[in-house]
N, C-alpha and C positions, 0 to 999 in steps of 0.2 A: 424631712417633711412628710407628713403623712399624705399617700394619695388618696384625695377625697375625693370616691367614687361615690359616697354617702349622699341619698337623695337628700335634697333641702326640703324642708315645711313649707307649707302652702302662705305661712305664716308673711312673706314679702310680699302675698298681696292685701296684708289687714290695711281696713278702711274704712271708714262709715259708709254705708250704704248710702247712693245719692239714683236718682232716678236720671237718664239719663239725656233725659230735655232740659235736667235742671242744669242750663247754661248762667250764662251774666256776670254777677258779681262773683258767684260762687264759683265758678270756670277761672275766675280772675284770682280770686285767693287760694288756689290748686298752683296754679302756675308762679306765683310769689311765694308759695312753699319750696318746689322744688328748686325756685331759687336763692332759698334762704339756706336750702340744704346743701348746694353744691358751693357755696360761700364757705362755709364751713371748715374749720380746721381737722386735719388727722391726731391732733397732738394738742395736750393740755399746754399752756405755757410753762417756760422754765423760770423755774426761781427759785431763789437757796429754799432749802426747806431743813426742818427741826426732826431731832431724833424721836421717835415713841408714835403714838396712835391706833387706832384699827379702824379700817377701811369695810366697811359690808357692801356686801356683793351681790345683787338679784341674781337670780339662778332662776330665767320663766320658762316654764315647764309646767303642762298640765298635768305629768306624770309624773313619778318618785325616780331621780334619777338610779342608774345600774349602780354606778360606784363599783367599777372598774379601774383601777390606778395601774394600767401598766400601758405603756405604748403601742405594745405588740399584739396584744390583747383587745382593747376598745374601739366599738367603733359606734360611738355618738358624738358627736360634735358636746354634746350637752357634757359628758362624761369629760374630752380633753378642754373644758374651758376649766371643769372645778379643780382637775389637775395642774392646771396653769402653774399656780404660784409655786410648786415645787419640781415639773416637769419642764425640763430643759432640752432642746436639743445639741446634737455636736459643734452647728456650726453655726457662728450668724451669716447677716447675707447683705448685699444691699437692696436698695429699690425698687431696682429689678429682678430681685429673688435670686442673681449671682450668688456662689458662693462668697465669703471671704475667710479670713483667716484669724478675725479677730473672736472668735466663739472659744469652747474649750476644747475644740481641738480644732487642729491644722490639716487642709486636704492638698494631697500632691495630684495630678492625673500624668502618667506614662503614660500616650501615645503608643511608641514604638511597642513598649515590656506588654499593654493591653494591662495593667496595674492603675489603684488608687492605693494609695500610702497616707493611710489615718494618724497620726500624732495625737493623744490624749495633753495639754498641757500640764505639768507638775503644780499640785495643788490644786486640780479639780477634785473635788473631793466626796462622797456620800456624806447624807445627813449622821454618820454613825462615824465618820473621820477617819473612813478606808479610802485612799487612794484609789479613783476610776482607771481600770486598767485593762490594759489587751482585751482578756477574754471578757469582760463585762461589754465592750465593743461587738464581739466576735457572739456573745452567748445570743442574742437578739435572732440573729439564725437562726439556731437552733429551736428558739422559743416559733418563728413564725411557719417555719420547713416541717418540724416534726408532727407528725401526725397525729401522735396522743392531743395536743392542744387546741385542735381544730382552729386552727386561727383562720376569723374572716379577713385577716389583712395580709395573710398568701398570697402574692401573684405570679405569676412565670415568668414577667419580667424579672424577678431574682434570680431566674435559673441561665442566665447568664455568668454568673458567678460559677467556676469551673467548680463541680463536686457537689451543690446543693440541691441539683434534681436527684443525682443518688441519694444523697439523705433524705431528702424531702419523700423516695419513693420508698426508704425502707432498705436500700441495697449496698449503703455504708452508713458506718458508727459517726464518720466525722464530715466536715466540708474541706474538702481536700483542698477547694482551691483560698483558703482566709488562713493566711499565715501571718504566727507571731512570732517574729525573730528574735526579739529577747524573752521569748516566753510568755506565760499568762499572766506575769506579775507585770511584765514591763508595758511598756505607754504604744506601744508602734505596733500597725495593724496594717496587714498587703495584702490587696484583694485585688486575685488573680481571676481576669475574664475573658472570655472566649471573645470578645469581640468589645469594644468601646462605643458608647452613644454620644453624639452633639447633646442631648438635653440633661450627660452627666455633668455639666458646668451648673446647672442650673435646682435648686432644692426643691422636692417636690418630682423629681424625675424617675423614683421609681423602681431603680435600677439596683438600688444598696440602700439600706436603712439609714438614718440619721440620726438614731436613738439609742439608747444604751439600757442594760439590767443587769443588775447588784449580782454577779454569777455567785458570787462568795454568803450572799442574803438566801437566794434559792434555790442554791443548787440539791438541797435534799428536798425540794416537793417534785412528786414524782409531775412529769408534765400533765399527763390528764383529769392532776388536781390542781394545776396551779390555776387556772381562772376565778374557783370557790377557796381559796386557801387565805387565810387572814392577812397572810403576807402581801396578798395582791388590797383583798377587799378591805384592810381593814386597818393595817399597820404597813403603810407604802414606803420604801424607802428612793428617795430622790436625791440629786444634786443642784438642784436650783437652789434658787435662795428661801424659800419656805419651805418645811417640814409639815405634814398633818399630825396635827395632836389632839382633835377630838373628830367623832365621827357621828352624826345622826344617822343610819342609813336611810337613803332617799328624800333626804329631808335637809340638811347641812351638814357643812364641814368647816372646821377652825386651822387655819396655819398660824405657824410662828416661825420668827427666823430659825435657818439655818446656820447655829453660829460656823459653821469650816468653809462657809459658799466664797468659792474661790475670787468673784469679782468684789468682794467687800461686807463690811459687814450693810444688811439690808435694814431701811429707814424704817417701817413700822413694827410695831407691837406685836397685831397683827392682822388676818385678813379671814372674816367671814362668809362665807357662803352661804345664800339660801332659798331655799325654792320658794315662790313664789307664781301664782297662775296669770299670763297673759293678760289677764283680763282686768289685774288689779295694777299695772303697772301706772298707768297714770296719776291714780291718788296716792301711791307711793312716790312718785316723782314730786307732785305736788307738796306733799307729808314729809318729804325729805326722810324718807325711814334708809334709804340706798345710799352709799355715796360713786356707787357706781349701777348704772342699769338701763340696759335697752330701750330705746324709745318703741312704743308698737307703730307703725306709720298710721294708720285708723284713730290712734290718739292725741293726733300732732298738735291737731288746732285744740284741746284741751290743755296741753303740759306748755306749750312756747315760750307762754309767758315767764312762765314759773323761775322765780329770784332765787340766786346761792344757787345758781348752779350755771356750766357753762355745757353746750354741746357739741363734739365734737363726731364726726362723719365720715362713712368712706363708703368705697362702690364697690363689693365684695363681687371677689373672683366666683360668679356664678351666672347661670340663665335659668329660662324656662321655655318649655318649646312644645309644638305638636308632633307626637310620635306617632307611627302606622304599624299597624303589625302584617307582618311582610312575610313569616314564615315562624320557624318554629329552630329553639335550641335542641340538640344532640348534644344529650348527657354523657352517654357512652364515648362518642368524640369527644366533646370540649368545643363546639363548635355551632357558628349560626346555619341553619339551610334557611335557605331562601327559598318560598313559594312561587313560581313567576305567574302564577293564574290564581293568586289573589287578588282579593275582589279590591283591595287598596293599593295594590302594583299597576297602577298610572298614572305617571307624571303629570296628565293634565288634570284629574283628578284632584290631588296634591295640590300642587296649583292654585286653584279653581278656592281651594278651602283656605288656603292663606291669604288671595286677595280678597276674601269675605269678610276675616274679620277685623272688626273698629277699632284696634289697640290701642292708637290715641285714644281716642273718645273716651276709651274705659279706666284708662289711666289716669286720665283729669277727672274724671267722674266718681271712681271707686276709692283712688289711694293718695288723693290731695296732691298729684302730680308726681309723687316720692316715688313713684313706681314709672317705669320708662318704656317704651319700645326699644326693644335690640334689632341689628339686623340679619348679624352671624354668629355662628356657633364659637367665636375667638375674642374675647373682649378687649377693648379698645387699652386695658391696661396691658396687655402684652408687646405693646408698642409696633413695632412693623410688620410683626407678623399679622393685627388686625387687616382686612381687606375695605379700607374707608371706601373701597370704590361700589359695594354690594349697597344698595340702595334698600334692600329688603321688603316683605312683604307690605304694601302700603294700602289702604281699603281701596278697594276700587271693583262695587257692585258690577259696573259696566264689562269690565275685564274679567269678571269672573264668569260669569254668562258666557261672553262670547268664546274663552277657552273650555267650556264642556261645550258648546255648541258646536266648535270644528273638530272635538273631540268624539263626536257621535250619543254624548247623553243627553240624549234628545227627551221633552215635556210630554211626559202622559198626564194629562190631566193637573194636578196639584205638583206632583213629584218626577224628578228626571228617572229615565230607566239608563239600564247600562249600554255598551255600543252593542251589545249581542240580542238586545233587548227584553232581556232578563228584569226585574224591579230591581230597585238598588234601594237596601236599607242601611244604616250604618249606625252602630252602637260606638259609642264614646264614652270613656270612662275616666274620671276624674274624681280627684278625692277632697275627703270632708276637712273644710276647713274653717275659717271665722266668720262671720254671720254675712259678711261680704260676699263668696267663693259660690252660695249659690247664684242669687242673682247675675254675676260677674258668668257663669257656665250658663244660665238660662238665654242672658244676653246672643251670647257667642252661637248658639244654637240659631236662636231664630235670626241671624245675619245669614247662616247656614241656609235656612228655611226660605228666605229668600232671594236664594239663587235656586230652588226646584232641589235641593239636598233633602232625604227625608233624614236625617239624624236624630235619634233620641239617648238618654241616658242610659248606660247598664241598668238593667231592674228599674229605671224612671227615677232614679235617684242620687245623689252623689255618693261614693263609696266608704266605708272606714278606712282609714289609712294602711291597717296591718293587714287586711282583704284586699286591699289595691296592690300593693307590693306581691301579696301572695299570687295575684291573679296576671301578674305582668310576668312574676318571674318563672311560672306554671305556663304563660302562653294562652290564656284560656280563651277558646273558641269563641267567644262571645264578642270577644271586645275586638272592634278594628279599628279606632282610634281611641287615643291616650293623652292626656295633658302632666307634665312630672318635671321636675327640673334635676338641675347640681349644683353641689360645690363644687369649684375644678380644682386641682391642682395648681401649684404656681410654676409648672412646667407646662408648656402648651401641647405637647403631644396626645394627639386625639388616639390613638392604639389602641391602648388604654378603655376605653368608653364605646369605640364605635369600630373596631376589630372583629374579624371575623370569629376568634377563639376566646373573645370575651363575654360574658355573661349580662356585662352589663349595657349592651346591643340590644337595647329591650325592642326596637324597630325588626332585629333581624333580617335587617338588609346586606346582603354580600354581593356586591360588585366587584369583578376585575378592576376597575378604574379605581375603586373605592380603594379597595385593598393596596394596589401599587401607589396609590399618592399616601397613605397611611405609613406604608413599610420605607418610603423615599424622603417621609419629617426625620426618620431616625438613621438613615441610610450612611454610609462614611461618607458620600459625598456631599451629604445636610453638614461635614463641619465647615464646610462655606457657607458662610452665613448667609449671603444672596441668594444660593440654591436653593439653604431651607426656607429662605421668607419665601420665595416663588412657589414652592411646592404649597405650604400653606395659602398664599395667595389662592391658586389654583384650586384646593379641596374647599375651600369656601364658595369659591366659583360653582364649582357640581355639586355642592349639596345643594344652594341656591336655584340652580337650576332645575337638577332634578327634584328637588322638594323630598326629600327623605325624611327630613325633621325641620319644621317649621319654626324657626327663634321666636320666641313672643315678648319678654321683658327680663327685666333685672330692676334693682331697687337699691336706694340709698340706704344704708344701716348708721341713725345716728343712736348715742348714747347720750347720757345724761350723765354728768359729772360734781360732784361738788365744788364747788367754781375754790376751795381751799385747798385744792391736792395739785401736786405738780408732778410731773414725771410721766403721766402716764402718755399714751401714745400708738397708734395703730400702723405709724408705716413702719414696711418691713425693714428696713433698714436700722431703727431704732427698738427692735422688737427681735424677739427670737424664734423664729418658726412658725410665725403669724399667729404668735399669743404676746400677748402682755410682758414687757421683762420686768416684773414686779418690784424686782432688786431697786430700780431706778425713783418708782411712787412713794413719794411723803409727803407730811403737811406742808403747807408754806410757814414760813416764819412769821 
């Protein structure tokens, strides 16, 4: 599973703009939405269906996608959904994102040996009718450790894996610790590690890849050409059940089956991709040009109605939260410093800014209710490790007042000063997104404004997207609050994200407490399961309390379907690696 430390688009809060007096009837038909959304099925119905067809695909993107085809290599979400239909992972899983053993290949975990034992099944096979083997297992290392490739999906959680920080740093040829006992032709892969994790049961954990490359397709592009090599961009070779056979770049791409695709021969003809701008989705839904394609939540109460098609819905693994910037990354380390005499380093401060704002309100108001309040950083699909008992931040003007008030940020005039009694200004930055996002940021401000907060925008305006990233991950003095969200992973381990030697710690907060309940989710004594729910339990508690990163929503993602296709399906259990198993969609009879 990839870990998606990939921020998400602003895109989960699209919504018509609604003012936010405008109660009543229309407060009513927000609230019958999201009830009609969480009614909703994960999965088209099953029904025999007929051989032949092609399936088009929306691909909504305001920009030309990368057209990146390799696993180890891309990192947009936009990039692995058009890979979907040929890009498979090793293993399937169930519902719970468990491994199993029913994928194309077989995972053992050693315990005692600190071993995982990969089995490749016979007859998984490339779209070119090579046998998937050992080292195509084994080569995905090398693609993501070596340095000529710069890969942004390196993490040091791999250097767990005994011998891949030496390769990764340049100080051996090979990875001492991924051995193939029958060699590089044969199916069986041991990966020896310095220590075993509880969330290696789990995909999406992190810790070892779950994807494989053709070693025998690439092994002559030198690495610091393979991300530009036509191999990757142009002529992809996979094992899933589709094949790419033509290419637009940024614009579309054509699959057909893969006739050797080891789970059967696959139901359609075949399957089109195409870009298409956010903006047009509705009267494409309506025009039926799609037979598969994103609903934009902003566009609900236009497409609902719309016949020949059925919708099917889920709660993706993601949030959205308020960040503080708290200190500054160490490049030369790899590591966050924490400021403790910034001006956003206290708690009641923090505080004070999450029971200001109106998430309800703006939910029912902005995104026809499709859009939620969360309360913690752990979503309630991860089952026990959620903390249902975190009440989270809920409006309450009153409460906000009186915690800067016993905090010493006492009223000069319009605006509160600091307890030193210094002025307190506070820049907040947030990025450009659908015609909803300002209003939605203007709102939120003057909730701010009346508790005595002076808050205004960076530069008084919402930010570009590729300036907002750059400016969070540069640290730039300007900004002491942030609005950004994620995808998470389908392993819960927060490390990862919110880690002292992670980058993507855009808060840059390092606490003792922090760090030991972080290091204790993955700890040997988290393989009791009760320890790690508690520990989890627990870091939900202190981020909550101390307000480090404020949760603010998540949002239902439905799509729109040709109500004539069957097979298709969004739980992971029926799904490979939380894409689509395409193999499975065809027409009804």
């Amino acid at each position: 599973m990839k870990k998606s430390n990939v921020l998400s688009s602003i895109g989960i809060l699209a919504a018509t703009a609604l003012a936010l007096t405008a109660c009543g009837k229309s407060g009513n038909n927000q609230e019958n939405s999201a009830k009609e959304a969480s009614k909703f099925p994960a999965k088209m119905p099953s029904k025999p269906t007929k051989q032949g067809g092609t399936v088009r695909v929306a691909l909504q993107t305001d920009t030309p996608f990368t057209g990146i085809f390799s696993d180890q290599l891309q990192v947009t979400a936009t990039d692995a959904d058009l890979s979907s239909p040929g890009s498979e992972s090793l293993f399937d899983t169930d519902d719970n994102y468990r491994f199993t053993n029913k994928g194309p290949a077989t995972l053992k975990i050693n315990n005692k040996n600190k071993t995982i034992t990969i089995v490749v099944k016979k007859g998984v096979r490339w779209s070119d009718g090579r046998q998937v083997t050992a080292k195509d297992v084994e080569y995905p290392y090398e693609i993501l450790s070596n340095k000529g490739t710069d890969s942004q999906r390196y993490s040091s959680q791999f250097e767990l894996i005994k011998g891949l920080k030496e390769y990764h740093e340049g100080k051996a040829k090979s990875i001492s610790g991924i051995e193939m006992p029958d060699g590089e032709n044969g199916r069986k892969v041991i990966l020896h590690f310095k220590q075993l994790k509880p969330g290696m049961y789990n995909s999406g954990n992190g810790y070892f890849s779950e994807y494989t490359a053709p070693y025998h397709y690439l092994k002559d592009v030198p690495f610091n050409k393979l991300q530009s090599s036509n191999k990757i961009r142009k002529k992809p070779l996979y094992f899933g059940a589709y094949k790419l056979e033509k290419l637009v770049r940024g614009q579309s791409a054509v699959w057909v089956p893969n006739k050797y695709y080891w789970r059967g021969k696959p139901k359609l003809d075949k399957i089109i991709y195409q870009v298409i701008s956010p903006n047009s989705s509705s009267q494409s839904i309506k025009s039926h040009k799609f037979d598969v394609i994103n609903v934009v939540n902003s566009q609900w109460d236009e497409v609902k109605h719309t016949k020949k098609v059925k919708f099917i819905a889920e709660v993706p693994l993601s949030y959205w939260f308020i960040g503080f910037k708290l200190g500054k990354w160490d490049a030369k380390h790899n590591k966050s410093i924490m400021n403790h005499n910034s001006k956003m380093n206290n708690t009641s401060l923090r505080r004070a800014i999450g029971y200001a704002m109106n998430v309800d309100e703006v939910t029912k108001h902005y995104t026809h209710g499709l859009t939620f309040h969360i309360t913690t950083l752990i979503p309630p699909q991860f089952g026990d490790y959620f903390n249902k008992n975190i009440k989270g931040y809920d409006y309450n003007l009153k409460k906000a007042n009186a915690i800067l008030d016993k905090a010493g940020y006492k009223k000069k005039g319009k605006w509160r000063v600091q307890p030193n009694g210094k002025p307190l200004k506070i820049t907040f930055m947030a990025k450009a997104g659908d015609p909803t996002q300002g209003p939605i940021i203007q709102n939120y401000i003057q909730q701010w404004h009346k508790i005595g907060l002076n808050v205004n925008l960076l530069n008084g305006r919402l930010t570009e997207t590729n300036s907002f990233y750059d400016k969070l991950n540069k640290d730039d003095p300007q900004v002491d609050m942030f609005e950004t969200g994620w995808y998470m992973s389908t392993e819960p381990s927060q490390d990862g994200m919110y880690g002292d030697s992670t980058a993507a710690n855009y808060d840059r907060f390092v606490t003792p407490e922090n760090t030991k309940l972080l290091k204790e989710m993955d700890s040997q004594k988290a393989f009791d399961h009760k320890y790690r729910v508690k520990v989890f339990h627990d870091w939900q508690q202190y981020i909550f309390d101390k307000a480090y990163m404020i949760p603010t929503v998540n949002s239902y993602k439905i799509r729109a379907i040709n109500d004539h296709i069957s097979g298709y399906s969004l739980k992971p259990s029926e799904n490979n690696n939380g894409h689509v198993l395409w193999y499975k969609v065809g027409y009804i009879k």
